[in-house]
TORBADO-145838 format. One record per residue (C-alpha): residue in three letters; x, y, z; residue number from 1. Coordinates in Angstrom, 2 decimals, m for minus. Layout:
N
+-----+---------+---------+---------+-----+
: res :       X :       Y :       Z :   n :
+-----+---------+---------+---------+-----+
: ALA :       X :       Y :       Z : NUM :
...
+-----+---------+---------+---------+-----+
***
This chain:
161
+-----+---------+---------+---------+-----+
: res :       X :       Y :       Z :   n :
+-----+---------+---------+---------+-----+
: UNK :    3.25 :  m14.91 :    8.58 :   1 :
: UNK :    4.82 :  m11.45 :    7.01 :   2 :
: UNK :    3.65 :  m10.26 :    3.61 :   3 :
: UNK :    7.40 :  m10.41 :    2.30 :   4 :
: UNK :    7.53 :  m14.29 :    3.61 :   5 :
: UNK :    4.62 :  m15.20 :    1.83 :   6 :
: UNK :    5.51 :  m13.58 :   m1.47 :   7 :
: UNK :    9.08 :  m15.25 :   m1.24 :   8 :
: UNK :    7.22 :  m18.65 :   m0.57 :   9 :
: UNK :    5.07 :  m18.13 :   m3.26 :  10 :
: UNK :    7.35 :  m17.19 :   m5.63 :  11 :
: UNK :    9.13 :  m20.30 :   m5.05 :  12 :
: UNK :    6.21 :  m22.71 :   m5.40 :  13 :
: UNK :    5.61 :  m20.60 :   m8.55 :  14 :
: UNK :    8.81 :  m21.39 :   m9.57 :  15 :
: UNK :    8.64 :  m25.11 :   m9.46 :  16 :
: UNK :    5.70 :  m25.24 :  m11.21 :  17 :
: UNK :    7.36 :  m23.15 :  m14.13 :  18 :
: UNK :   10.27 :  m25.56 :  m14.41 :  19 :
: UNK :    8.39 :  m28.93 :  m13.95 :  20 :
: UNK :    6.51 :  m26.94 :  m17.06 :  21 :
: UNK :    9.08 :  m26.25 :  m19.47 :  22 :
: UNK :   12.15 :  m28.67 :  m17.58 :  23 :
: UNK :   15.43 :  m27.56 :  m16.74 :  24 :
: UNK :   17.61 :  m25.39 :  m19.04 :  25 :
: UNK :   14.57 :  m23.68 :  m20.73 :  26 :
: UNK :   15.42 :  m20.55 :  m21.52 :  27 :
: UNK :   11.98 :  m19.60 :  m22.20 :  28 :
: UNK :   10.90 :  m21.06 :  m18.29 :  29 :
: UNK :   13.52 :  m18.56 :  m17.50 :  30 :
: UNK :   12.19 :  m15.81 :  m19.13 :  31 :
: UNK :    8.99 :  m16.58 :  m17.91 :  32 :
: UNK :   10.26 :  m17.10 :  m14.57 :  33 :
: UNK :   12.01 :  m13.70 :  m14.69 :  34 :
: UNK :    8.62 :  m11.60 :  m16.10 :  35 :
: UNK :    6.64 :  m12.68 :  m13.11 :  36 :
: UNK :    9.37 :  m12.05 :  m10.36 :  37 :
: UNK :    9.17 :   m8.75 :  m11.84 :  38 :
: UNK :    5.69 :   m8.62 :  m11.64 :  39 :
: UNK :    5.50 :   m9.59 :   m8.23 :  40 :
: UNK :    8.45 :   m7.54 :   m6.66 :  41 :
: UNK :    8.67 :   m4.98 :   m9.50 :  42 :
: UNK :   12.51 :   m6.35 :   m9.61 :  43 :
: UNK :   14.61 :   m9.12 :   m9.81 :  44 :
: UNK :   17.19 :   m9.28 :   m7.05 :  45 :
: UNK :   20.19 :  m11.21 :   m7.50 :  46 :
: UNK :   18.96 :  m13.48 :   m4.92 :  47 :
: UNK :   15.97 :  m14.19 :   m7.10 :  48 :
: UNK :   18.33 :  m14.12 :  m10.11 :  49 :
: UNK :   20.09 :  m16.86 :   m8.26 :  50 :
: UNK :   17.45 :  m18.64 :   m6.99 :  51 :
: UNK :   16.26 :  m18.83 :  m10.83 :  52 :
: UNK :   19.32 :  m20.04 :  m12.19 :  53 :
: UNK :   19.27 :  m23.13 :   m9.33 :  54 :
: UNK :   15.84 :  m24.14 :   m9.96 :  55 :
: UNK :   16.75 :  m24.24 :  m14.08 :  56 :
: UNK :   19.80 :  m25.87 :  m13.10 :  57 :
: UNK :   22.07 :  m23.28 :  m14.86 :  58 :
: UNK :   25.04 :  m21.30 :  m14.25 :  59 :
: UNK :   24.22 :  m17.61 :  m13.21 :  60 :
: UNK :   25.84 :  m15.98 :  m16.07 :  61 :
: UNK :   23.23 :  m17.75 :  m18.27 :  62 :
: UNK :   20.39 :  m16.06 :  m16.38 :  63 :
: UNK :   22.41 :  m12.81 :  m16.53 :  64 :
: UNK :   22.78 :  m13.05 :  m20.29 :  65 :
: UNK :   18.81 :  m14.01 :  m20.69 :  66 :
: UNK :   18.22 :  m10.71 :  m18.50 :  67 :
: UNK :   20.44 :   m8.61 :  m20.62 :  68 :
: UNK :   18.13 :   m9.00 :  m24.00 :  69 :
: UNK :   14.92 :   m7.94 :  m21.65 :  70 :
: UNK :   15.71 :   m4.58 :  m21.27 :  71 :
: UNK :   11.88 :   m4.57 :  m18.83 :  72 :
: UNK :   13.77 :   m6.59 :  m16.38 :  73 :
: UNK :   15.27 :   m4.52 :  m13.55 :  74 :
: UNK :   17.34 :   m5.67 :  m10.96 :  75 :
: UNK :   16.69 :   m3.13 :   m8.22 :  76 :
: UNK :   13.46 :   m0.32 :   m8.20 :  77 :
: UNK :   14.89 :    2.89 :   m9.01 :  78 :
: UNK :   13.46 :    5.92 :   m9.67 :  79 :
: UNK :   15.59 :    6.20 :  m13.01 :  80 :
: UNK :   16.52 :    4.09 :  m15.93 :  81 :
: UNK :   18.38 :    5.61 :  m18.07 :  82 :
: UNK :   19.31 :    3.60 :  m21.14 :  83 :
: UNK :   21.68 :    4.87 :  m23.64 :  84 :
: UNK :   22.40 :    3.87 :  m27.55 :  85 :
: UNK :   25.89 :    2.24 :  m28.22 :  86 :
: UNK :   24.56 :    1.63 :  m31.78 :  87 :
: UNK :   27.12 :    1.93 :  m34.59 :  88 :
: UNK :   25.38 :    5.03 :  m35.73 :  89 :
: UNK :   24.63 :    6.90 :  m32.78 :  90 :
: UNK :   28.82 :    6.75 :  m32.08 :  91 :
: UNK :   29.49 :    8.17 :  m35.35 :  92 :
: UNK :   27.24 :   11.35 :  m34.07 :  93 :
: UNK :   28.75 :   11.49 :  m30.88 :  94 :
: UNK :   27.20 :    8.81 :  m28.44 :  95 :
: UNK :   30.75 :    8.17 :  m26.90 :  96 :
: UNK :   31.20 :   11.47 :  m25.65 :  97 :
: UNK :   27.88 :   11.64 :  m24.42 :  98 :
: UNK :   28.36 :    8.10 :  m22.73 :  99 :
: UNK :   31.36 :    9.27 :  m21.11 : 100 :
: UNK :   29.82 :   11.93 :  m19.72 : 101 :
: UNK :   26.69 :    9.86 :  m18.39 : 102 :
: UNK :   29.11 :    7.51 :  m16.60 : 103 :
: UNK :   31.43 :   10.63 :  m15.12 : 104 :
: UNK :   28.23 :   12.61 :  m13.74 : 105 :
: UNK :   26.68 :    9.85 :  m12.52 : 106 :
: UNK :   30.15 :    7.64 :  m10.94 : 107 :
: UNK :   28.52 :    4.72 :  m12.55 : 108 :
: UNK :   29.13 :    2.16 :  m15.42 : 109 :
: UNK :   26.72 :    0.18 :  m17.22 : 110 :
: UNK :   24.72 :   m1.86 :  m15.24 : 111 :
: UNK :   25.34 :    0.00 :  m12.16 : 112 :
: UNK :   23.29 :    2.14 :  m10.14 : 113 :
: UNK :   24.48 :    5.18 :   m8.55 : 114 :
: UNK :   25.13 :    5.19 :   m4.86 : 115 :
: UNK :   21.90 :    7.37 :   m4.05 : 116 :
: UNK :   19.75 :    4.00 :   m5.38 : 117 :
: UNK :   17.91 :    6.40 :   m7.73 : 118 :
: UNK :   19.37 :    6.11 :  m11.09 : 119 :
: UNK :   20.22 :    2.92 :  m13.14 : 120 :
: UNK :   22.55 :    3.21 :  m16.15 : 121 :
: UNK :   22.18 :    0.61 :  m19.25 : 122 :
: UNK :   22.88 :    0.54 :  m22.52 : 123 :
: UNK :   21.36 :   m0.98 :  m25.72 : 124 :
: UNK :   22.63 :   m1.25 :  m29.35 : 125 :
: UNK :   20.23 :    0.61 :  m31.19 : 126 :
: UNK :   16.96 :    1.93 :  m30.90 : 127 :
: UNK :   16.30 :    2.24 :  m34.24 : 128 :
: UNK :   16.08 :    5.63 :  m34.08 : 129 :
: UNK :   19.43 :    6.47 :  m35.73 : 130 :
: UNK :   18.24 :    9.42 :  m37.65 : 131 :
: UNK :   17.96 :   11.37 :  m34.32 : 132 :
: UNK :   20.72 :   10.02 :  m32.49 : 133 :
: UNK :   22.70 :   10.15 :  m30.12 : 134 :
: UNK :   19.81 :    8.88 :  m28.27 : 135 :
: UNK :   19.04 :    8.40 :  m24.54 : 136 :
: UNK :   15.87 :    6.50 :  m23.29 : 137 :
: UNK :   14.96 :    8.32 :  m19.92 : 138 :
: UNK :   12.12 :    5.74 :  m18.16 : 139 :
: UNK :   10.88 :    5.21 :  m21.58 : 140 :
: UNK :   11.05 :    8.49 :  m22.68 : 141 :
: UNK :   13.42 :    9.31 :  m25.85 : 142 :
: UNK :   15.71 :   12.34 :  m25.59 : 143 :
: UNK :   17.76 :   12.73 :  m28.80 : 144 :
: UNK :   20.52 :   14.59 :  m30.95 : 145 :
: UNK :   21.92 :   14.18 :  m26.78 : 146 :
: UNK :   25.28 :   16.18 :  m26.68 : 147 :
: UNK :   28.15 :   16.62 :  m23.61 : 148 :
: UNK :   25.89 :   19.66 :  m22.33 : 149 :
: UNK :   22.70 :   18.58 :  m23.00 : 150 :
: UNK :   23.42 :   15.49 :  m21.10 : 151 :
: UNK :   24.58 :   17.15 :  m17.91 : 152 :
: UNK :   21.81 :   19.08 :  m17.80 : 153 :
: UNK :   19.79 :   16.39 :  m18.41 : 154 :
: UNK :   21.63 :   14.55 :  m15.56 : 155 :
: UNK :   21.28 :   17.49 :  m13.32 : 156 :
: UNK :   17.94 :   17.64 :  m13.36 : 157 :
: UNK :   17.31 :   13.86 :  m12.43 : 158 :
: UNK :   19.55 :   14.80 :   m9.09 : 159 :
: UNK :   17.56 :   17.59 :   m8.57 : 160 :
: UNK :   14.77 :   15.49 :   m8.28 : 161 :
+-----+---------+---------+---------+-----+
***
């Protein structure tokens, strides 16, 4: 049997163990279920994402809402994350522009990930950082006071790579 096979029945035995654990609509199973399909195929598909919300008997969107408040959780591997503030703060100095301009160079909205398969484009309401905003998290590395240029350059050089 393949490596990929036995992962993917693993994961499923795993998975039944984690609900008959916690029982079905546990958001925290979910969670948990979530952190170690990450762990074990550094994402979480859709088709896991699916397979999650089946075995927790809820409706996919629930899953997808769980997924959204773990910003860890990725849904493909990509050589990028790029998450940007849409705090309150950070758009008073200028976040919108710069978001604008993330989505233009890129093609991409939230959520997405540009048609290369290297760059993933999220967003998260503050950082707490607000003092130095706009603010851009760049594979969990902070890049702030972001502007229109300094976020093309900062775009061109993760294409360049």
């Amino acid at each position: 049997m393949n490596t990929e096979k036995n992962k993917e029945l693993l994961f499923i035995e795993r998975l039944e163990e984690i609900v008959d654990s916690f029982g079905e609509n546990s958001q925290e199973g979910v969670k948990l279920a979530l952190r170690e399909t990450q762990d074990n195929f550094r994402c979480v598909s859709k088709s896991h994402q699916s397979q999650i919300a089946d075995a927790f008997n809820m409706d996919i969107k629930v899953v997808e809402a769980i997924i959204k408040f773990m910003p860890s959780i990725k849904e493909s591997i990509v050589k990028y994350e790029l998450v940007v503030c849409t705090g309150p703060r950070c758009a008073k100095n200028g976040s919108v522009k710069v978001i604008n301009t993330l989505k233009k160079e890129l093609g991409i909205n939230f959520n997405e990930v540009t048609a290369d398969g290297k760059i993933r484009l999220s967003s998260q309401n503050c950082f707490k950082k607000c003092k130095d905003g706009p603010n851009i998290l760049l594979n969990n590395k902070f890049y702030h006071h972001m502007d229109e240029e300094k976020t093309r350059k900062l775009i061109q050089n993760l294409k360049d790579n």
